[in-house]
N, C-alpha and C positions, 0 to 999 in steps of 0.2 A: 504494500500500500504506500504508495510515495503522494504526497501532499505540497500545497505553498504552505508554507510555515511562515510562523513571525521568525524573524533572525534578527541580530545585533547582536554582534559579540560573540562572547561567553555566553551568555544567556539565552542563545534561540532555542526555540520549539522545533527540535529534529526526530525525524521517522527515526534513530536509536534510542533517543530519551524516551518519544510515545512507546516503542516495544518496551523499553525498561518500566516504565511505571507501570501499562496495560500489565506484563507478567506480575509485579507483586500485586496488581489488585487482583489477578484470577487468583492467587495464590490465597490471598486474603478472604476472598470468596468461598474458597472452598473446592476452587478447582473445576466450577462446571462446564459441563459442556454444552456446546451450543448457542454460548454468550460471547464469543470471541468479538462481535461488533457493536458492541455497546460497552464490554470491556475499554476498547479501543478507544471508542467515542468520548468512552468519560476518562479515560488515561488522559486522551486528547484535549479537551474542554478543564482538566486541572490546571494542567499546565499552559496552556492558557492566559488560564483567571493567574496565576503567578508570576508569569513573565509581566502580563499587564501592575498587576502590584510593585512588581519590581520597578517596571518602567515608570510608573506616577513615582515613588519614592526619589527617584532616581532627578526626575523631572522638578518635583521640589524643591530639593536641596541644592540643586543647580538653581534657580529661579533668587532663593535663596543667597548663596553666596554671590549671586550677581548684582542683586539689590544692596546688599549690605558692603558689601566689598570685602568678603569672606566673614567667619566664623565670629572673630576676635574681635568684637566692637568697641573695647577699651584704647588697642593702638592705633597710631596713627601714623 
């Protein structure tokens, strides 16, 4: 199953991370069978919702230290 993913970085949503997480939630599940596409689905739609967290966080703190002129608002 190959997909457009979010990418940036370290942090993209790649068809090896979606197999990795989909396996431990079958695992976590209990192994059934029959659900391999909704495993997937929702391995998929986690990661996701995570990447996108990361990215506001990300988006902040930069927004952030642009406004202020970094972190340290005592120097000058």
């Amino acid at each position: 199953m190959h997909t457009a993913l979010l990418r940036s970085g370290k942090h993209a949503v790649t068809d090896e991370k979606i197999s990795q997480r989909a396996y431990l939630l079958w695992l976590k599940k209990g192994r059934p069978k029959g659900y391999e596409s909704e495993i997937l689905r929702e391995a998929k739609l986690e990661l996701e919702n995570e990447f996108a967290a990361k990215s506001r966080r990300r988006r902040f703190f930069q927004k952030a230290r642009d406004s202020f002129g970094g972190f340290c608002l005592g120097q000058n």
